[in-house]
Structure formats: C-alpha cells, structure tokens
C-alpha positions as CSV (number, residue, x, y, z in Angstrom):
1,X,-31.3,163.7,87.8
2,X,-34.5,164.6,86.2
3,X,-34.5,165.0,82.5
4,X,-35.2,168.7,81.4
5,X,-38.0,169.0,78.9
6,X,-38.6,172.6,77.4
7,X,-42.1,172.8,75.5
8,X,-42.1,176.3,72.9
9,X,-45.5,177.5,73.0
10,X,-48.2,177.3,75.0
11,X,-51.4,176.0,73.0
12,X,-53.5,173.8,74.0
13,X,-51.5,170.7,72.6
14,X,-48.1,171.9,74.7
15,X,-49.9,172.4,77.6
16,X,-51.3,168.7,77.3
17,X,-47.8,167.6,76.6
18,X,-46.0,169.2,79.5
19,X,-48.8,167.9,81.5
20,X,-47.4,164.1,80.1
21,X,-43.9,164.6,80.4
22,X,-44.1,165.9,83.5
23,X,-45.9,162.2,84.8
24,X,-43.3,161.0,83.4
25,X,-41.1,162.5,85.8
26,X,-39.5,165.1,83.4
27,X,-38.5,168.8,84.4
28,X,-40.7,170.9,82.2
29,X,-40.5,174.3,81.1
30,X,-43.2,176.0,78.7
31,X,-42.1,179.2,77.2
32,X,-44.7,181.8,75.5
33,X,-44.4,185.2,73.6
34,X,-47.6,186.2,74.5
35,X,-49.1,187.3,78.1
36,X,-51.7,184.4,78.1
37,X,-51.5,180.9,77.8
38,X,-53.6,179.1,75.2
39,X,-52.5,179.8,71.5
40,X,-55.5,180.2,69.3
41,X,-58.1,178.7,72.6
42,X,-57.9,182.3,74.1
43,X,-60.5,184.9,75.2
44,X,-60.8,188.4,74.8
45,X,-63.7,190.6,76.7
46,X,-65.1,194.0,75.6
47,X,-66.6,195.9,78.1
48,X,-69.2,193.3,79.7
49,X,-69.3,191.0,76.8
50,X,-66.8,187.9,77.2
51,X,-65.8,186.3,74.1
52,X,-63.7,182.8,73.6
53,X,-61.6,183.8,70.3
54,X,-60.7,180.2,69.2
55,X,-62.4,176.9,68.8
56,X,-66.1,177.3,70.0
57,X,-67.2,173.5,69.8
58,X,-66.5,171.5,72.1
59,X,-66.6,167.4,71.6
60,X,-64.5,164.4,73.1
61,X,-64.3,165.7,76.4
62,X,-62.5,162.5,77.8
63,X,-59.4,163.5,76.0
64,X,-59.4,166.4,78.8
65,X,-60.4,164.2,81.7
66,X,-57.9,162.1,80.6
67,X,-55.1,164.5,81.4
68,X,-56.6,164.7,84.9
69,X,-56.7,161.3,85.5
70,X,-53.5,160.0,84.4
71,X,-52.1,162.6,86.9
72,X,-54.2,161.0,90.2
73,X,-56.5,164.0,90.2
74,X,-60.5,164.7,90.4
75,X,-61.6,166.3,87.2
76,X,-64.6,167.5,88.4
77,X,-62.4,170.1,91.0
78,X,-60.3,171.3,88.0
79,X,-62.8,171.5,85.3
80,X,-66.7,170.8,84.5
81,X,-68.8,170.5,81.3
82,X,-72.5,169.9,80.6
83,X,-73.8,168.5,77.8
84,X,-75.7,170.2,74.9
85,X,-78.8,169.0,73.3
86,X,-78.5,170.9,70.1
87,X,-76.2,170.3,68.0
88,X,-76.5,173.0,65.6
89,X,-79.5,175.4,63.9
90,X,-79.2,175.3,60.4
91,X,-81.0,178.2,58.5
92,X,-81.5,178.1,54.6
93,X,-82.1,181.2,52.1
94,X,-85.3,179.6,51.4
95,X,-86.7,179.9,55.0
96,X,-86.0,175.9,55.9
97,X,-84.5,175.6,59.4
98,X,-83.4,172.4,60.8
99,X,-82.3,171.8,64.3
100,X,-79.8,169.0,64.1
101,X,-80.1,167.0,67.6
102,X,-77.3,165.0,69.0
103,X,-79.4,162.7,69.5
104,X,-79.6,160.4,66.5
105,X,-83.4,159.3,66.9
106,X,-84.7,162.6,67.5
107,X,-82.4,164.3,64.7
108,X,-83.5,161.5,62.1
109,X,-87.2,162.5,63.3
110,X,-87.0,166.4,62.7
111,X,-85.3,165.6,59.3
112,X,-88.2,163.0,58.1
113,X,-90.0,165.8,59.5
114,X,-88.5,169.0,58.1
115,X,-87.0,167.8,54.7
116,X,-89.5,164.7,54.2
117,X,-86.2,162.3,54.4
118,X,-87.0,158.8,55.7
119,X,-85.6,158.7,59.1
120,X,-83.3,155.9,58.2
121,X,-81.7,157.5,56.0
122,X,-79.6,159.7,58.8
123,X,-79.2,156.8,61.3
124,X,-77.8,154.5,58.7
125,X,-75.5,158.1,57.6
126,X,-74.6,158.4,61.5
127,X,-74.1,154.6,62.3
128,X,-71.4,154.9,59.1
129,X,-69.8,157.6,60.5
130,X,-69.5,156.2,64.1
131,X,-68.1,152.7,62.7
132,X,-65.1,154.7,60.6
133,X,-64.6,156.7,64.0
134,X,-63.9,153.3,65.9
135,X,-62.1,151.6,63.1
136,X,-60.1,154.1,61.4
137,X,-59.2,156.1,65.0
138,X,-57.1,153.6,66.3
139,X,-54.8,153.8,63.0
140,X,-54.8,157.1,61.9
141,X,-55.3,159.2,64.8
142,X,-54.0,157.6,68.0
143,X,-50.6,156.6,66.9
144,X,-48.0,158.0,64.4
145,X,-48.3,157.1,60.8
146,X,-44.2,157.8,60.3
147,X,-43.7,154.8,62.9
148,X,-43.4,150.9,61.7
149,X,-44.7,149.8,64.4
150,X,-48.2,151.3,64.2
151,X,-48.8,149.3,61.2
152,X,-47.6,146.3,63.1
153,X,-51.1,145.7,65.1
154,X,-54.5,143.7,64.4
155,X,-56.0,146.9,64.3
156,X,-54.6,147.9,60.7
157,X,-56.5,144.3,59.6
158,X,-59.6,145.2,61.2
159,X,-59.6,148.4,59.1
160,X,-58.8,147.0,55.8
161,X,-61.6,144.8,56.1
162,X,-63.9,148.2,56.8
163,X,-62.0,149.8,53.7
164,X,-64.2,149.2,50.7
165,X,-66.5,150.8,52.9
166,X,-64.2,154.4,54.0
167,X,-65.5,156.3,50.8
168,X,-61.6,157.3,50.3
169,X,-61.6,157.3,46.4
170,X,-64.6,159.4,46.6
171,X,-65.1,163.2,47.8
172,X,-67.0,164.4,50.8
173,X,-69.4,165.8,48.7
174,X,-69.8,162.2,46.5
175,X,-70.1,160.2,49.2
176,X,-72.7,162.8,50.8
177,X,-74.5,162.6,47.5
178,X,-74.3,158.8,47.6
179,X,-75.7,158.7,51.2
180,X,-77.7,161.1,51.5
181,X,-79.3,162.6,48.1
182,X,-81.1,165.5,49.9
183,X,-79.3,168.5,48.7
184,X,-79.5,169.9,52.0
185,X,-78.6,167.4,54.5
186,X,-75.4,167.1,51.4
187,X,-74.8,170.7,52.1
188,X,-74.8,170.0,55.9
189,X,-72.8,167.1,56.1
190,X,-69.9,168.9,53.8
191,X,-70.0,171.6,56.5
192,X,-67.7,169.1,58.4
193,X,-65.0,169.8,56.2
194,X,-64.5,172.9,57.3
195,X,-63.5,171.6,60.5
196,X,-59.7,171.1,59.3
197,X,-60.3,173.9,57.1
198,X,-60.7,172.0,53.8
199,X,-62.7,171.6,50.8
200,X,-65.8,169.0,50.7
201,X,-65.4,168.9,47.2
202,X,-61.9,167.9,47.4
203,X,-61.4,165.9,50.6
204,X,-61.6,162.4,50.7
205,X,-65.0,161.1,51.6
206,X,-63.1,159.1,54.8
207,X,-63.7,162.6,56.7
208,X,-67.1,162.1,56.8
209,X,-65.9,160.1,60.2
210,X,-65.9,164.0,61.8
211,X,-69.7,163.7,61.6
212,X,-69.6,161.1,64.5
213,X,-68.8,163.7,66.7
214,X,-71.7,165.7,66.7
215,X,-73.6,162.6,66.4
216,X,-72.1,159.8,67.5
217,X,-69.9,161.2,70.8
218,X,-72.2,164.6,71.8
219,X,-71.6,168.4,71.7
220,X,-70.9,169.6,75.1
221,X,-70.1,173.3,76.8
222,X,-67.6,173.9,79.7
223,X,-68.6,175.4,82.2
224,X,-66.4,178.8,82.3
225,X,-66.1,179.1,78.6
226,X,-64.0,177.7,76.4
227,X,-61.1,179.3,77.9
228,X,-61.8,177.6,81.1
229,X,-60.2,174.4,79.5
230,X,-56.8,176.1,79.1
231,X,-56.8,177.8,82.6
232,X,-57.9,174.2,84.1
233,X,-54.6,172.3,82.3
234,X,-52.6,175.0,83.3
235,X,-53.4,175.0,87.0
236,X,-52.8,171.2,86.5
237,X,-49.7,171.4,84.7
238,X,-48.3,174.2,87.8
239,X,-49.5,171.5,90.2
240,X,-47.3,168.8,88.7
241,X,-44.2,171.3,88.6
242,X,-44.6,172.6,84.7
243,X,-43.1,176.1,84.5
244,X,-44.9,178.5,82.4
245,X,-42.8,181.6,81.4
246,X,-44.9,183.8,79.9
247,X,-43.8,186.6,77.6
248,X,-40.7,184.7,76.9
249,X,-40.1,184.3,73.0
250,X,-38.1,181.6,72.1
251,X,-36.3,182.8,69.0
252,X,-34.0,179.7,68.0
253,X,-34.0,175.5,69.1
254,X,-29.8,175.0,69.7
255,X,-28.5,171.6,68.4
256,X,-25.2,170.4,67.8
257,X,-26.3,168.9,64.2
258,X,-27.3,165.4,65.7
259,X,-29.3,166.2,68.7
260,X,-31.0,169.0,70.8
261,X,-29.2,171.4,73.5
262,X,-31.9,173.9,74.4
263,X,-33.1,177.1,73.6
264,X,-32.2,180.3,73.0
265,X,-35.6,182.9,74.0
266,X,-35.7,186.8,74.4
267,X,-34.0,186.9,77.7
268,X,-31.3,183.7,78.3
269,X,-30.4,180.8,76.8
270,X,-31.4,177.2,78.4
271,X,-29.8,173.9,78.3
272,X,-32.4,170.9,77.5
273,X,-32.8,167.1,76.4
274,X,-35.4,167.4,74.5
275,X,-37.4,170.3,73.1
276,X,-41.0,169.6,71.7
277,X,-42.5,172.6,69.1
278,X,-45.9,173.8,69.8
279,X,-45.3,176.2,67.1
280,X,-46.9,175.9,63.6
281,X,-44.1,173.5,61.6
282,X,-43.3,176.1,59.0
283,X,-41.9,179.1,61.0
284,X,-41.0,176.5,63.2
285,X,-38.4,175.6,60.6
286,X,-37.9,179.0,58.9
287,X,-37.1,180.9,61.9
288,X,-36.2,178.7,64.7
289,X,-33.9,175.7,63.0
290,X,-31.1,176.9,62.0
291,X,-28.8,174.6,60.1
292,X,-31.2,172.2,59.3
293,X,-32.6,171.3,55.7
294,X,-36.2,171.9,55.8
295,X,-38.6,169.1,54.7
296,X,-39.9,171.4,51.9
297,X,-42.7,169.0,50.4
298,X,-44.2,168.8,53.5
299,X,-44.1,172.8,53.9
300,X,-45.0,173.7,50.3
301,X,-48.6,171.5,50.6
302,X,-51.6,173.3,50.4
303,X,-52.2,175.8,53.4
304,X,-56.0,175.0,55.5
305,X,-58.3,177.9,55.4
306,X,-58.6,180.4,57.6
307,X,-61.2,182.3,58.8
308,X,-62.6,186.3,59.4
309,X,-64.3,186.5,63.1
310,X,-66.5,189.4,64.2
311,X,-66.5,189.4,68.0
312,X,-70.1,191.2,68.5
313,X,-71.6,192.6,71.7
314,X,-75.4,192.5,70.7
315,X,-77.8,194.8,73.0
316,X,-80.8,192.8,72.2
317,X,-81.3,189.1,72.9
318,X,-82.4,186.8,69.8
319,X,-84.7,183.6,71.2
320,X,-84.6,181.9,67.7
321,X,-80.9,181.7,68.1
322,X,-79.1,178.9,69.4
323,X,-75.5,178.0,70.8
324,X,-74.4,177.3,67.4
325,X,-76.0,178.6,64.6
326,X,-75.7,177.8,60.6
327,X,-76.9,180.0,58.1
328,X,-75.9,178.6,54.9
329,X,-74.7,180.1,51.3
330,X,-77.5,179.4,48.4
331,X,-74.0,178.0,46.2
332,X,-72.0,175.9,48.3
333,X,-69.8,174.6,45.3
334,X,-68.8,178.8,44.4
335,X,-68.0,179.4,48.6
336,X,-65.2,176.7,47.9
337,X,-64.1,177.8,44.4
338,X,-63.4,181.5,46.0
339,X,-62.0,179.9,49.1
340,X,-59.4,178.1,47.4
341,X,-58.4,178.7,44.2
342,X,-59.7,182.4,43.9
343,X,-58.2,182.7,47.6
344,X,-61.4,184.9,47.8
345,X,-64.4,185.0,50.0
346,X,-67.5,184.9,48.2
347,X,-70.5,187.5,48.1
348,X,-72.9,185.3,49.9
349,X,-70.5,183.5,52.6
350,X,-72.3,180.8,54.8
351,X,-71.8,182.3,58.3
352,X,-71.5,180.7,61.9
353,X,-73.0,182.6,65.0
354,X,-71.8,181.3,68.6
355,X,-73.5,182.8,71.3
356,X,-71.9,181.4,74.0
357,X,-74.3,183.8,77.0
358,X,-76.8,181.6,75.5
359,X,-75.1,178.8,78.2
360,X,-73.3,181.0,80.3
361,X,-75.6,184.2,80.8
362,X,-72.5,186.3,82.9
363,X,-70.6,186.4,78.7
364,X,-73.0,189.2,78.3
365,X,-75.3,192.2,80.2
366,X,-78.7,190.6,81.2
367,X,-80.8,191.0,77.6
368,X,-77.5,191.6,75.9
369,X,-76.0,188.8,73.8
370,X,-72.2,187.7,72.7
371,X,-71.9,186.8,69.4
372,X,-69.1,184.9,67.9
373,X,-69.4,185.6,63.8
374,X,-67.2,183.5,61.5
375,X,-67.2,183.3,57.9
376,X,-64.6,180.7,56.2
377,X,-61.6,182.9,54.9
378,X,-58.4,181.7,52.7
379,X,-55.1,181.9,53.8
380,X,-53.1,185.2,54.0
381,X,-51.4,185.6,50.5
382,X,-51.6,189.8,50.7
383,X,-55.2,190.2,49.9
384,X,-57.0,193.8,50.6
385,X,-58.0,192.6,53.7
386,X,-59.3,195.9,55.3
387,X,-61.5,196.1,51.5
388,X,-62.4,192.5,51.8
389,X,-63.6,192.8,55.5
390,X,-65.7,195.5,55.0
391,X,-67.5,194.2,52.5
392,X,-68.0,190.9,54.0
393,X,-69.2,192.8,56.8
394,X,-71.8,194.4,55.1
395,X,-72.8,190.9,53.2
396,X,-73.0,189.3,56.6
397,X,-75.3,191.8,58.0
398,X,-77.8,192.1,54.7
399,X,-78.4,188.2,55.3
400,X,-78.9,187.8,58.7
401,X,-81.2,191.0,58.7
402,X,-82.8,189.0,56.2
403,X,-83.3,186.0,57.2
404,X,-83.9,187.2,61.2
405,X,-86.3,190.0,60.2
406,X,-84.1,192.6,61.9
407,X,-81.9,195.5,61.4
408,X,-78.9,193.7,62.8
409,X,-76.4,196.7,62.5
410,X,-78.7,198.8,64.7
411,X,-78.0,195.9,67.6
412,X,-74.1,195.9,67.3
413,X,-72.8,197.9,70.5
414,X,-69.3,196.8,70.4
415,X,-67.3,195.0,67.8
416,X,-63.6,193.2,67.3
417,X,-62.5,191.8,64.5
418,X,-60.1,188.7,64.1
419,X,-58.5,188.5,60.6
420,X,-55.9,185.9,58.8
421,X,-53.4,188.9,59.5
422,X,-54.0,189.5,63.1
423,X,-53.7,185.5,63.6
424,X,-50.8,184.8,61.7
425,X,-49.4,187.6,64.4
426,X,-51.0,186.5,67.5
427,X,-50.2,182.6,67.2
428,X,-47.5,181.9,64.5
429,X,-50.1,180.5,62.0
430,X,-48.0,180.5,59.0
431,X,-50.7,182.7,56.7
432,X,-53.1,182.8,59.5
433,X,-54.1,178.8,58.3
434,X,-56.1,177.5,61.1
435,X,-55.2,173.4,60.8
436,X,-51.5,174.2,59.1
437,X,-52.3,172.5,55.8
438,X,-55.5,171.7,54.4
439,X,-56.9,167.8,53.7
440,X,-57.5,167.9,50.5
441,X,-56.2,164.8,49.0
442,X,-56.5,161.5,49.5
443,X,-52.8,161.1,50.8
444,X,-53.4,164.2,52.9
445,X,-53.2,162.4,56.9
446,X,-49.7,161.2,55.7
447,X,-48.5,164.2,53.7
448,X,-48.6,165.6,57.9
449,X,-45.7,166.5,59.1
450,X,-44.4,163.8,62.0
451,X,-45.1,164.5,65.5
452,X,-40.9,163.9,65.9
453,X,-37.6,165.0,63.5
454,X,-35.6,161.9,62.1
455,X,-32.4,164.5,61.9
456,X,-32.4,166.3,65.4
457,X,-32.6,163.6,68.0
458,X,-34.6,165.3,70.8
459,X,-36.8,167.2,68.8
460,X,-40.4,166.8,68.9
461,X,-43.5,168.7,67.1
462,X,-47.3,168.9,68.7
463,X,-50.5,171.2,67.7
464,X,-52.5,171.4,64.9
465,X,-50.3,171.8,62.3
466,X,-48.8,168.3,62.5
467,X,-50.3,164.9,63.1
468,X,-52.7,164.0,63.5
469,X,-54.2,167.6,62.6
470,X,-56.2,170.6,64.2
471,X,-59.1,171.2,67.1
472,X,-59.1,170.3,70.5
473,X,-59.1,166.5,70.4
474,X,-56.8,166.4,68.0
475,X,-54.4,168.3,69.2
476,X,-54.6,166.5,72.7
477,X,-54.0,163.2,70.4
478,X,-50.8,164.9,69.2
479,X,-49.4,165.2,72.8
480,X,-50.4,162.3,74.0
481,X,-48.5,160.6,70.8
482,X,-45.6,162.7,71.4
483,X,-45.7,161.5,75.2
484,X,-45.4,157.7,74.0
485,X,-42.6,158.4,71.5
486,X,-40.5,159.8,74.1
C-alpha cells in the first residue's frame, strides 16, 4: 500500500515537494485555502493589464527543469524560459544610470565606463561571489544544517579552507566597502540583501554570494509570466497523481503526541503518514499544532521585511525603462534605520519597477504598460498603514516624475495595491514578512527553523520561512531537502 503524504499549502515549495514524494511513489494530497495554487507566486489581472503579484526575478532555472526531469518528462512541453540580457537599470538622484549586464565583461565595461571604476574591479567582485556560491552551496543550502551527517562530507573541508575568505565577521555593506569603494556600485551590491528581506548593514558579508546570481548564473524570463512556473508544476504534479484540493483550509495537523495521523481541514478530516507544512512556521505552530511546545527562540527571531506593491496599469509606454528597474534612495543607511528599527518606511524609499509587457507584450494593451512598483516595507506591527501608503504613494510618484521627466500620476489608469496586511491574509505570512525571519546575524542560516520536527515523527516543514530561506530556488532547495530526509 502506497504511503499517504498530505502537503498543507500550495506554494511554490509544496508543489515541488509533492511533485518529489510523489516519484517516490507516495499518495499525495495538497490542500489550499485559497482558489489558486501558488502562495505568494500568484497573478492578478486588471482589466487588460496582467500582473504576477510575487517574486518577479527569475534565476536558477535548473532547479525547475529539475522537477521535470527527475519525473521522465520534456521540460520544454511543460514550461519554457528565455534568457535576459539586462540585469537591472539602476537610476541615481544625481542623474547616473547604469545598466548592470549579466554578462560580467560587458557589465565591468559600462561600470569602467559609467562610474570610472577599473573593469577589474567588478570581475574580481563577481568571480568572489561565484566561488562562495560553489563552495558554500553545497553546505549551507543543499542539505540540512540540523542533520550530522551534512557535516560529515569533504565538502565542509573544502569550505573551511575558502573561510578566511566568506567575509562572515564582516557586514554586507563592509565587505562592499572593502571590495568595491565606489559608493555606488556599494549601494548596488547591498541591494542584494533585500532579497531575503534583510539589512546590508547588518547581514553578514557571506550573502554577498546572492550576487552570483545575477552575475554569475543569468537573469532569465518564463515565457507565460511568472505564474506560468506554478501552473507548469502543477500540471506536472496532476500528471504524476498529486491531488490539489483547492479551497480546502486545513485548520489543525492530528498527532498522537509521537507521530503524525492527518489532518483536520474545513470540510473532513484525513488519515496520513506524514504531513509536510508549506505554511509560514509560526502560525504553523500557533494555530495548527496543538499540544506541542513551540520552539519559541526560533519564532521570536527577528521578522524579514516586507514590502508595499503598487500593481499599475500605465496608458503610455516608457522606452528608457527596462524589465527591472532600480531607482535608488540618496541615504541608503536611513532606508534601513526606518525599515527596521523605526519599523517605518522612509521619505525617499528606493523603488523597483517590473514591467514585465516589456518581455511579454499581451501583460498590457499595445502602447500600454504593466508596472509592478515595490518599495521595501517592515513587517506588520499595526502601523497606519492606509496613512503610510498614501504617502508613500505620493513620494514614489514625486521621484519618478522626477527623475523620468513626466507627470506619472497622469499615466496611472488602473491601480492595486499589495500591503503587509493584505499578505499576511492572502498567504499566512506571519506579519506579512516576505522570507519568515530576516538574516541579520551571523548565526542567522542556523537560527532557521529545520526543514523536519524532532518531536512529531512525520512532520515535515518547506517554503521560505524555513531552511534554507525564501525565493524561488530556495524554496525548491527546501523540497528537494525535505524529499531526501523522508
């Protein structure tokens, strides 16, 4: 008899998981409150304009093809991608703009260029990064750090010998200085922190290693959207037998104080062997394990930020603009400050812009564009939200009419707004934290909560709030760690 596997949530890291048990000949059942599969990688389309509301970059597409592959299918008929030139556009205050290739030569040659950096300066920076990808990677995001045995391999002794080298007693921002001097390629490269929602001038300078993703692996767009990567697993995962029951809210995980039963959701209750969490780890303990002792200094760490998205349908088109699109703060240091310890956002916030109709022209009418605005946000501790987003709102628009030369409200002809509130609601993100909690400590990668329980045998935990942390590759890490502990 086939062991029953039920999977509680459906984001992009329990989709990837039910896709492995079920190659591992399990019965496997994914439950979901909401009506669409995909946690935070979701869409949401106003009028023409087609939006993706979560992760916008995508990098390390192999971890998807992977999924394919292991199950004796033909990625290219689920699910294809084409690679993206640009990295990024970075604009300054000061009227600097930088386009940051992904290629390393040509990127090195626009900063010598642009900021009068010697071109060696970012290969040597981007070689660093790549190395501490393929050194520390094996270690600290392939396997489980709460397991012996991942200590127990020649890979741990290659690293140590790269250690005096990881930057680890130094911050993001030191290491950045140390590197790089120029105080805007520093500003740049600490942009990367924000990627697990920390602090630059906090984190350990070790992160610096999310650089060589951009630069070392490529930047990359799926054809589709975004969203096409979670409607591709899913057909998959329906292929190899997963069940998706959507609108189906499982309310508690049943144990008999040693090991897992089932589930209890909305509508029945479900006998299982195992159960694995896609659900962000702290109401994952606070409203779904009963009887068990919650690991509380794991849960009390430091939340990751979060962030405030304006969804804009643009009735203009804007050549200068790119895919992705920086347009940085003139205090870097204060954006932080307000971000987490004022649990603020700042007057002059460094904002994103994705436009993904840039790639696929059908996201928006023909001349029309969609724009994806984000600012960094703190977690959700009760601020004034509805007074803090207008008036981020307005800040946002006063700089980019600046700095484009154009009346941007005048071009805003349908809006929809994604706060900490709205997705702490939508996806369980306890205070609407993007990455569960933030990395901003040296210890930070094994402060993570465990990708299994050592009291409820049976009980298993994937997604971005555990290890080894948030985004798309990491996330598909976490199954695929999950898959090799069971």
């Amino acid at each position: 008899m086939k062991k029953k596997a039920i999977i509680v949530g459906s984001g992009i890291g329990g989709i990837a998981t039910s896709i492995r048990l079920a190659n591992k000949g399990m019965d496997v059942t994914v439950f979901e409150k909401d009506e669409r599969p995909g946690g935070k990688l979701n869409l949401v389309e106003l009028g023409d304009y087609r939006f993706d509301l979560g992760p916008s970059l995508f990098t390390m597409p192999h971890f998807v093809s992977e999924l394919f592959e292991i199950s004796g299918k033909d990625p290219a008929k689920y699910f294809s991608y084409k690679e993206v030139e640009l990295a990024c556009k970075y604009f300054w205050e000061d009227g600097t703009i930088l386009k940051a290739w992904t290629d390393s030569e040509k990127f090195s040659r626009e900063v010598e260029d642009t900021l009068g950096v010697d071109k060696k300066v970012i290969k040597n920076y981007i070689r660093h990064a790549v190395r501490l990808y393929d050194v520390n990677a094996p270690i600290f995001l392939e396997r489980s750090l709460h397991k012996l045995k991942s200590y127990l391999s020649k890979d741990l002794l290659r690293a140590g010998g790269y250690f005096p080298r990881t930057d680890i007693f130094r911050t993001m921002d030191g290491a950045n200085k140390r590197r790089l001097r120029h105080p805007k390629l520093v500003q740049l490269f600490n942009r990367m922190a924000t990627y697990n929602g920390s602090s630059p001038y906090k984190a350990p300078g070790i992160l610096n290693i999310i650089s060589s993703l951009e630069h070392g692996m490529g930047v990359f767009f799926p054809v589709g959207g975004m969203y096409a990567i979670t409607m591709s697993l899913v057909k998959l995962a329906e292929e190899l037998g997963v069940e998706f029951r959507m609108k189906e809210e499982v309310k508690e995980i049943k144990h008999d104080g040693k090991k897992i039963t089932g589930v209890r959701t909305t509508k029945s209750e479900y006998a299982s062997d195992l159960v694995v969490s896609d659900m962000d780890i702290y109401p994952t303990y606070r409203d779904l394990l009963r009887g068990v002792k919650k690991p509380t200094r794991t849960l009390s760490q430091e939340r990751s930020s979060s962030a405030l998205v304006f969804y804009w349908g643009i009735k203009s088109s804007y050549p200068e603009l790119e895919l992705h699109n920086i347009f940085f703060s003139n205090d870097y240091p204060r954006e932080f400050q307000y971000l987490f310890d004022k649990l603020d956002i700042v007057d002059d916030p460094t904002v994103y812009i994705n436009i993904s109709s840039k790639e696929s022209p059908t996201d928006a009418p023909e001349g029309h564009e969609n724009w994806f605005v984000m600012v960094n946000a703190p977690h959700n501790e009760g601020q004034d939200w509805d007074k803090l987003i207008q008036k981020t709102r307005s800040n946002i628009i006063k700089k980019l009419s600046g700095l484009l030369k154009r009346n941007i409200e005048d071009d805003i002809a349908a809006e929809y707004i994604l706060d900490p509130r709205l997705i702490e609601s939508k996806t369980s993100s306890y205070q609407g934290s993007l990455y569960g909690t933030s990395s901003n400590s040296m210890f930070a990668a094994f402060l993570r909560h465990p990708n299994f329980s050592r009291k409820l045998d049976g009980l298993y935990f994937v997604g971005g709030s555990v290890h080894p942390g948030g985004g798309i590759p990491l996330c598909l890490q976490s199954a695929k760690i999950v898959s090799e502990i069971v």
